[in-house]
N, C-alpha and C positions, 0 to 999 in steps of 0.2 A: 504494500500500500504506500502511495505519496503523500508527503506531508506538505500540504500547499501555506508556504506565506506572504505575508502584502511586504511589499519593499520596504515600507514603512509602517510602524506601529503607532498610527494615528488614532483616536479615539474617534468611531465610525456610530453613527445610528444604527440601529438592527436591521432596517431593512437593505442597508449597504450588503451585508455581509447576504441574504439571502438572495439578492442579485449576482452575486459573489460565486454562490453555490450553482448559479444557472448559463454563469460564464465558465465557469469551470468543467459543466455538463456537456456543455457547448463547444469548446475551444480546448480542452486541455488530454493531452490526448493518454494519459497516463488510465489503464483498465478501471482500479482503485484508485480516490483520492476522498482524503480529510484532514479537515482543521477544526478549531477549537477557537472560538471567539467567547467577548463580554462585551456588555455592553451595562449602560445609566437605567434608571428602572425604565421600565418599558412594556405595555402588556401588549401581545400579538394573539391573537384572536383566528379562528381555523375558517377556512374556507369558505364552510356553509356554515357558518353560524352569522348570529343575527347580534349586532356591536351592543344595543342597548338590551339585550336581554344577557348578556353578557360579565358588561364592564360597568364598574360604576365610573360614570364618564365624568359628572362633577366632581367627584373626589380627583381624579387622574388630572383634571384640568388643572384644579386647586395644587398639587399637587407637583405639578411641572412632569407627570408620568407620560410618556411619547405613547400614543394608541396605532399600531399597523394591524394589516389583516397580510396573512402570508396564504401560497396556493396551495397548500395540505390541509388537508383535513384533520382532525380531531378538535381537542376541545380549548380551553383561551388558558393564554400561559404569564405571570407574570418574571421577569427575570430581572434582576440588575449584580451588582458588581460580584454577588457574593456566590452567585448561579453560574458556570459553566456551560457554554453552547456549544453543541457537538454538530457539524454536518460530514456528513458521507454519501458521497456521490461513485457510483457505478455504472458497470453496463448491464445492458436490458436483459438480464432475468426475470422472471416475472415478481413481481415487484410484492406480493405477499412474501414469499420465498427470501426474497432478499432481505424483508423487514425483518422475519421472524430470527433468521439468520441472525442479524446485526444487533438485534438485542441480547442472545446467548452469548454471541462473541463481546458485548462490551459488561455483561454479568461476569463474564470471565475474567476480562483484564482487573475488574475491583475486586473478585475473590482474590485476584493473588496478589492484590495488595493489603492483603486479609481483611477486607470486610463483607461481610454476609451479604452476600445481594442476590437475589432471585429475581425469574422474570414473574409478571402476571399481568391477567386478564390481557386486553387486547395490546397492550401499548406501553407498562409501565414496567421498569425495575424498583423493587420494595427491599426493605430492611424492615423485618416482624412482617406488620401490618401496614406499615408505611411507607408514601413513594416519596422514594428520590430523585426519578427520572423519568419523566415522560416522552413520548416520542412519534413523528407523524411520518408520514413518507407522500411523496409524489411523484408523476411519470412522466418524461420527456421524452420526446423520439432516441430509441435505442437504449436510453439513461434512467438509471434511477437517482431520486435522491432522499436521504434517511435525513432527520434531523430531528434534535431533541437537547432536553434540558439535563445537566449534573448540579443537584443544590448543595453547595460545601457549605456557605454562612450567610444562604439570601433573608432577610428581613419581613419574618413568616406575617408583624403585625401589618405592615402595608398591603402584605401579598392579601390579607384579608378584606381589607378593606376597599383594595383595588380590584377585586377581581367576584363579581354574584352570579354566582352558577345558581340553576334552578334548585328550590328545596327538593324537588322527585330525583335529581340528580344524585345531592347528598343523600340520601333517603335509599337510593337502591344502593349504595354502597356501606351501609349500615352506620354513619359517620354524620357528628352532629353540625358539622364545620369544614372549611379550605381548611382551616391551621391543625385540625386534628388528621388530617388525612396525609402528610406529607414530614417529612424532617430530615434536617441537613445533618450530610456526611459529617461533617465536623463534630456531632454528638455521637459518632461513633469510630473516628479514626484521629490519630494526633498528625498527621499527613497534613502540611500546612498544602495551600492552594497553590499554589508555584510549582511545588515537587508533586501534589497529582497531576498537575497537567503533562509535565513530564513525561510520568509512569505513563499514561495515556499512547502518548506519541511514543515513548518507546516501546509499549508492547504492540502497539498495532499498525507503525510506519517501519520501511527499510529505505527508503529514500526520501529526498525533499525537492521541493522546488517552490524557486520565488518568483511571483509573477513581477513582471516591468510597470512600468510607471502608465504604458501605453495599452496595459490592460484591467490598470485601475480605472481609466478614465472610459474604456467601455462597460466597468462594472457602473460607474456611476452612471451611463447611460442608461440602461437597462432599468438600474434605482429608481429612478423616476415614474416609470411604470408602475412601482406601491404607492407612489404618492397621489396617485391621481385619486378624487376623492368618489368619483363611481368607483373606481375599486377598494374604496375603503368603506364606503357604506356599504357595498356588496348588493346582489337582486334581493328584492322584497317587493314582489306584484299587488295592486289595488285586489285584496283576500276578500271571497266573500265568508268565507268559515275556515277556520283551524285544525287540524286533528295531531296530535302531542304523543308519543309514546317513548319508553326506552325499550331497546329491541335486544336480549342476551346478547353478548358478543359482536355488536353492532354499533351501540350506543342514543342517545338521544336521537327520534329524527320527527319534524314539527314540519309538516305536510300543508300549504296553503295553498287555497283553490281559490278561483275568482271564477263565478257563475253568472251566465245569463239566461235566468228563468232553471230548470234543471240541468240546462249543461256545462261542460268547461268550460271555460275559455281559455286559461291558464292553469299552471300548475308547478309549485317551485317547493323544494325539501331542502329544508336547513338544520343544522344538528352540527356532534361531534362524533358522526359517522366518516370514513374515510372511504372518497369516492376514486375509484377504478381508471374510469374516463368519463366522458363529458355525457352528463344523465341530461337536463333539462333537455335537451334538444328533440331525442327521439319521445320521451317520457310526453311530452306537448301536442308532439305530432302524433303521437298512438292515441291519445286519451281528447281531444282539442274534438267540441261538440259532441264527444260520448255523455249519456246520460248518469247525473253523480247516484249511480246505485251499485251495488254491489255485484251482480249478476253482469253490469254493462261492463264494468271495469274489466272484470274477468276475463270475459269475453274478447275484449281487446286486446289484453296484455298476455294471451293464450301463449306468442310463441315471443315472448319478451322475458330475459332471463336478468333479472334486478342484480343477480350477485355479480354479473359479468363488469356491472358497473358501482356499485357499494359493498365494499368488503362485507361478506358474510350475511349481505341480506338477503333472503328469498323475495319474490315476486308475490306468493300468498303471506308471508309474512306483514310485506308494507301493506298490502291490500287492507289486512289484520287493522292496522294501525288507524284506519279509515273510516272502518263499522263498531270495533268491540269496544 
């Protein structure tokens, strides 16, 4: 694996670094490549979720906390100095395979720096009951790319207050709180944050490479891309009704339809589900003037297979989501 660095150790926003990860997907031609960045508090928010059901956005503002929305899926993340960011970019395996992969193998590099770390459920590495790392992934022609958080001493009261996931969220994971559900490596390793980053790069890089000065300046090109603010508000269609569920092994996914008279006319799913490839488009086109019933759905989405585009969901499953 390459160990990619910037020529300079500038102090970069978050979303620099995640343009970063799609120039590197793009242009760099080494099989394996990762780096490890920080960044100032900052919450970044997953694909298909929706900002204000999310983030407590006056707090953030108050706050000076930076709000991006990144192109993976899962659920919103806050990070700042005390958090480690990991990306890893590859080539095109299929990109479940890849993910599962990259978690065992980075459970591994902090077992043998001896601390206890397992994976679970869909996305996390834990210590006991608690996560220390979370992780999303997304898919680029031929490339994958893995990326997630290592908390060694991020500041769990902000992360609380910066960050309102739904009560049904806390609630399926048996957990009263953000702050009870997570805790930093530091409460269980004397490993200062310098020497794991280290460990890091040394267990799971055999070479490096620095990018130039002329391919920073295409990463900042790219950057701009997050900042545009339709892609920070993200879609959210005039709804005429909601339908809300958590789905085993799949996660939150919040179904919004906009009706004229009984039938579609739209149709958009947001959550911290990790999607496949691009769902709104055919999802529109199959279901766009079918009647909102159960039977009609079906019927349309007969040879339409949901998992091919949302990790782990079935097509009777979301139906599920709709009627029960």
């Amino acid at each position: 694996m390459t160990h990619i660095l910037l020529p300079q150790e500038t102090p970069r926003r978050l979303v620099f670094y995640l343009a970063m990860e799609e120039y590197v997907a793009q242009h760099i031609k080494a099989s394996d490549c990762f780096f490890i960045w920080q960044v100032s508090p900052t919450v970044i928010f997953g694909r298909n979720q929706t900002l204000e059901a999310e983030v407590n956005v006056d707090f953030c503002k108050a706050e000076g906390i930076a709000l991006y929305r990144r192109k993976s899926g899962g659920g919103c993340v806050y990070s700042d100095e005390g958090n480690l960011m990991l990306s890893y970019i590859c080539e095109g395996q299929p990109v479940g395979f890849v993910f599962d992969r990259y978690l065992r193998r980075m459970a591994h590099v902090l077992q043998r720096a001896g601390i206890d770390v397992q994976v679970s459920g869909r996305n996390d590495l834990i210590i006991g009951q608690r996560k220390v790392s979370g992780n999303a992934f997304y898919q680029l022609p031929h490339r994958n790319i893995v990326h997630g958080t290592l908390l060694h001493h991020s500041d769990f009261e902000r992360m609380q207050k910066a960050i309102t996931p739904s009560i049904q969220k806390l609630q399926s994971k048996g957990v009263p709180s953000v702050r009870s559900r997570v805790t930093n490596l530091c409460e269980h390793t004397d490993m200062p944050l310098d020497a794991l980053k280290q460990h890091i790069v040394n267990e799971l890089c055999t070479h490096s490479l620095t990018l130039t000065e002329e391919d920073v300046k295409a990463i900042e090109d790219i950057e701009q891309t997050y900042l545009q603010e339709d892609f920070i508000k993200g879609r959210r269609p005039h709804y005429t009704l909601t339908r809300q569920a958590r789905v085993q092994h799949v996660g939150s996914v919040c179904t919004d339809i906009e009706l004229k008279g009984e039938r579609i006319r739209s149709i958009c799913l947001t959550g911290d589900f990790f999607d496949l490839q691009d769902l709104h488009t055919e999802l529109n086109r199959l279901l766009y003037k079918c009647a909102y019933n159960k039977e009609e759905i079906i019927q349309a989405t007969s040879h339409f297979h949901m998992e091919n585009y949302v990790r782990n969901l079935t097509t009777q499953d979301w139906i599920n989501t709709l009627f029960d």
